[in-house]
C-alpha positions in Angstrom: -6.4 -12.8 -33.1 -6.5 -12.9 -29.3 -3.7 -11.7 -27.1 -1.6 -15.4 -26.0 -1.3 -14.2 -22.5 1.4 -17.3 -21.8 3.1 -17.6 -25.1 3.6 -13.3 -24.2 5.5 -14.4 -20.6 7.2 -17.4 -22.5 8.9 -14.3 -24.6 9.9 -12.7 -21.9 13.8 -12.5 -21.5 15.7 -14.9 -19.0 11.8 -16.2 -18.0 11.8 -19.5 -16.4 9.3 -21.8 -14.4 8.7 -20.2 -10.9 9.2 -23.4 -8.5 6.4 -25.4 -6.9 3.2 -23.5 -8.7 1.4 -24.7 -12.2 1.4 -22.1 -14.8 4.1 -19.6 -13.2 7.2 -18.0 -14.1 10.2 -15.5 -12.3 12.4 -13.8 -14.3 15.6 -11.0 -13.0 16.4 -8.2 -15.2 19.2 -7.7 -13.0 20.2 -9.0 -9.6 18.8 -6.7 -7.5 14.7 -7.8 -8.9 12.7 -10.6 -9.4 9.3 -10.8 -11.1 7.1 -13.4 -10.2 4.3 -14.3 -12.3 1.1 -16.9 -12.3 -2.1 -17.3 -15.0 -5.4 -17.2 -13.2 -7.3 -20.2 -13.2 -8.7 -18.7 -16.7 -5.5 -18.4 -18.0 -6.7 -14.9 -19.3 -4.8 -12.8 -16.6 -1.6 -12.8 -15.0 -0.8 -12.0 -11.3 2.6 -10.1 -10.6 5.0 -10.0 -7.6 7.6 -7.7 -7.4 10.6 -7.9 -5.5 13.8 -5.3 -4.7 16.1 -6.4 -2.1 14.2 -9.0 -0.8 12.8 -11.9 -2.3 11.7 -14.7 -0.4 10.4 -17.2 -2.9 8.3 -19.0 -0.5 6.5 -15.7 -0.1 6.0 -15.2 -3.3 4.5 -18.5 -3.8 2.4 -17.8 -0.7 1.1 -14.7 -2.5 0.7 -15.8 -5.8 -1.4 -18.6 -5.0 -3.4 -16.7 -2.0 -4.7 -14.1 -5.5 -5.6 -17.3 -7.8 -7.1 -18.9 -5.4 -9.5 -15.5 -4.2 -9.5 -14.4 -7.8 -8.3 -11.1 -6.1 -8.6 -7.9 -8.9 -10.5 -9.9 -11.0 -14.2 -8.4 -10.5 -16.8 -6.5 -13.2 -15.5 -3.4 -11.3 -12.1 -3.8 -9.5 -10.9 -0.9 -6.9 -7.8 0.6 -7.4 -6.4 -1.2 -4.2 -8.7 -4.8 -3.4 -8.1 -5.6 -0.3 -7.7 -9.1 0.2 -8.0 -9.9 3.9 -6.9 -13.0 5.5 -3.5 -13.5 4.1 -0.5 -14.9 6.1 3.0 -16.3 6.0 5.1 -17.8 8.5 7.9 -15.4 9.8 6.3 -12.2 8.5 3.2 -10.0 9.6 1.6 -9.5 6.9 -2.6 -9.8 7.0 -3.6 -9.5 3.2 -3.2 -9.2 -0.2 -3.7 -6.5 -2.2 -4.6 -6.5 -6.3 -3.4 -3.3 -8.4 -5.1 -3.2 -11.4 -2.9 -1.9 -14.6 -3.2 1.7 -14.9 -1.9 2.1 -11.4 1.0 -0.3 -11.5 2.5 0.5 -15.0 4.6 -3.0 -15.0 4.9 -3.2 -18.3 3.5 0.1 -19.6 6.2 1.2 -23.0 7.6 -2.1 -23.3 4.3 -4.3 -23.9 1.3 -2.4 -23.7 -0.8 -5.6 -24.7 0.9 -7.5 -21.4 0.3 -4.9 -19.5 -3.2 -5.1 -19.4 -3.7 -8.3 -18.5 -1.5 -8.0 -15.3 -2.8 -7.4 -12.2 -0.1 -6.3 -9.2 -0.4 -8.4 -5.8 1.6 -7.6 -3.2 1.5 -8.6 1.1 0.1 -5.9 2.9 -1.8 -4.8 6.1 -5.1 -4.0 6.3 -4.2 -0.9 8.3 -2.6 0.7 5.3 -5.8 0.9 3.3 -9.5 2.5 3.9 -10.8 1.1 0.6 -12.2 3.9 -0.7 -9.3 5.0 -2.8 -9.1 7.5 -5.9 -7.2 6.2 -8.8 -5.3 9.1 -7.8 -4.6 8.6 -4.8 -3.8 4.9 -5.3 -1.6 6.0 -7.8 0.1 8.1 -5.4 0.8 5.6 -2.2 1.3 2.8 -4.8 4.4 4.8 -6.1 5.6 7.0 -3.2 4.5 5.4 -0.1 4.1 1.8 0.1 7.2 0.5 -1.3 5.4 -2.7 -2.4 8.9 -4.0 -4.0 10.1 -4.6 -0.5 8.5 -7.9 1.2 10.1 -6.9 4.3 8.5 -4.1 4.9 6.7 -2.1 7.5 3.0 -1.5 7.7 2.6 2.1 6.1 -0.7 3.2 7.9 -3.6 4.6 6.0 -3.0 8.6 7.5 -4.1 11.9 6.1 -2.7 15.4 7.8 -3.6 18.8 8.3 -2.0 21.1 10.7 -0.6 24.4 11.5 2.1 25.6 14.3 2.5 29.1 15.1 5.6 28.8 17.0 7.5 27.1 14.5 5.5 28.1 11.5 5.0 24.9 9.7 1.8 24.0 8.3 -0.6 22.2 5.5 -0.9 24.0 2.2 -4.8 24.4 2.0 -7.8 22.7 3.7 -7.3 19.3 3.0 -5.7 16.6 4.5 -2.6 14.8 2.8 -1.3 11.4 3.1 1.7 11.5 5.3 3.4 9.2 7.6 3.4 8.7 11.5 6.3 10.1 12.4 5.4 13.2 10.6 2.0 12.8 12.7 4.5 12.1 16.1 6.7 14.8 15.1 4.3 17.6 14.8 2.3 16.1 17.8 5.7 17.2 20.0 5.7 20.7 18.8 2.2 21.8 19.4 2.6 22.3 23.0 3.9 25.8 23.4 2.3 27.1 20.5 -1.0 29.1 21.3 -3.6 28.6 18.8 -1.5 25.3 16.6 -3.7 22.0 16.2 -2.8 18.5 14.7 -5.8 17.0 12.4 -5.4 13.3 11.5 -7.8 11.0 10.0 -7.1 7.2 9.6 -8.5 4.2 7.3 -11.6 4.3 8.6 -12.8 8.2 8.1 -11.9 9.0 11.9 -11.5 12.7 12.3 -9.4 13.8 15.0 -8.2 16.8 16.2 -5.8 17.9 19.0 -5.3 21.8 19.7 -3.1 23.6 22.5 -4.0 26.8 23.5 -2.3 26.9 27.4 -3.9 23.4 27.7 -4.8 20.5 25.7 -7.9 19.5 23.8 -8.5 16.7 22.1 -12.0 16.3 20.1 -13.3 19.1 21.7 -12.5 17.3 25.5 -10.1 19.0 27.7 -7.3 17.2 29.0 -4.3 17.8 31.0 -1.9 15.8 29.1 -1.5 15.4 25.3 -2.2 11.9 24.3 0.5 10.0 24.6 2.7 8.5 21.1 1.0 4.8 21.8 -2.3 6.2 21.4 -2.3 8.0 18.8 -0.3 4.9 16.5 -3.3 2.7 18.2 -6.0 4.9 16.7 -4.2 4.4 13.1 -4.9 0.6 13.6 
């Protein structure tokens, strides 16, 4: 007997009619969430919109309707993240959509395994948060622990891996790769290389952009010498 994908959201405790959109429900486990829901034009998936804090239910319309009508997630072979570009709501900065397929976002994963397959995860984003080429991995990991993609008022969180090593203070990376961090962390160490003979900073952003910045009595960025270190609205611009 095949899975009743609606008659399965119909059961869903405290579930009622989302307002203004065919073939959608909300439902609150407790005040502080609400979970949007709409079929896809099939009526064989469901897309999902979290909120903590913050929901705006003319966004979540927005969004819901922006991933039915782009049939975002829904490909043979979906990414982790699909990057929907082209998105936007009035009052918020937001440029996209992104689709989360099951295994990364977990919705309903102990509760109803069956559901939880069929649902894919959209959520407002910026195109500067993601390079495309994701792991499951590391989807997994910004999905959880970065992105906060239960808050629609959020911040872009840009794309950003780090590697670096201070010998004045000394802090560094564990290894030779670089990990996802945050700007500020990037800013932060940025401050504390000059000083420190022999410490570099080594960022790369969302679109495989190496770059490296060194002090050793002077600067050097990418190889070039320069008398000043680059300066903080720079560096955010080449995370863009």
């Amino acid at each position: 007997m095949a899975f009743d994908v609606e008659q399965a959201v119909l059961e869903i405790p405290k579930v009622e009619a989302f307002p203004g959109l065919t073939r959608a429900w909300r439902w609150s486990p407790m005040v502080r969430f609400v979970f949007s829901l709409a079929l896809n034009a099939e009526g064989t998936r469901l897309y999902q919109v979290n909120a903590r804090d913050s929901f705006d239910e003319d966004l979540a319309r927005a969004v819901l309707t922006f991933a039915r009508d782009h049939r975002a997630g829904l490909g043979e072979h979906p990414r982790p993240f699909e990057v929907v570009r082209g998105f936007s709501h009035p009052g918020y900065g937001f440029d996209a959509v992104v689709a989360v397929q099951p295994e990364i976002h977990g919705y309903y994963v102990g509760r109803n395994e069956e559901l939880n397959e069929v649902v894919v995860g959209v959520f407002p984003a910026y195109v500067r948060e993601f390079s495309g080429n994701e792991t499951p991995e590391e989807a997994l990991f910004r999905f959880k622990r970065m992105l906060n993609p239960a808050d629609m008022t959020r911040e872009a969180a840009p794309f950003l891996r780090l590697k670096f090593d201070n010998t004045r203070t000394g802090g560094g990376s564990e290894g030779d790769l670089r990990g996802f961090t945050t700007p500020d962390v990037l800013l932060r160490e940025l401050e504390l290389l000059e000083g420190a003979p022999g410490s570099f900073v080594e960022y790369e952003n969302r679109h495989g952009r190496i770059r490296r910045i060194e002090w050793n009595g002077s600067w050097n960025v990418d190889g070039e010498v320069r008398e000043h270190a680059p300066t903080p609205a720079e560096v955010l611009e080449t995370l863009n």
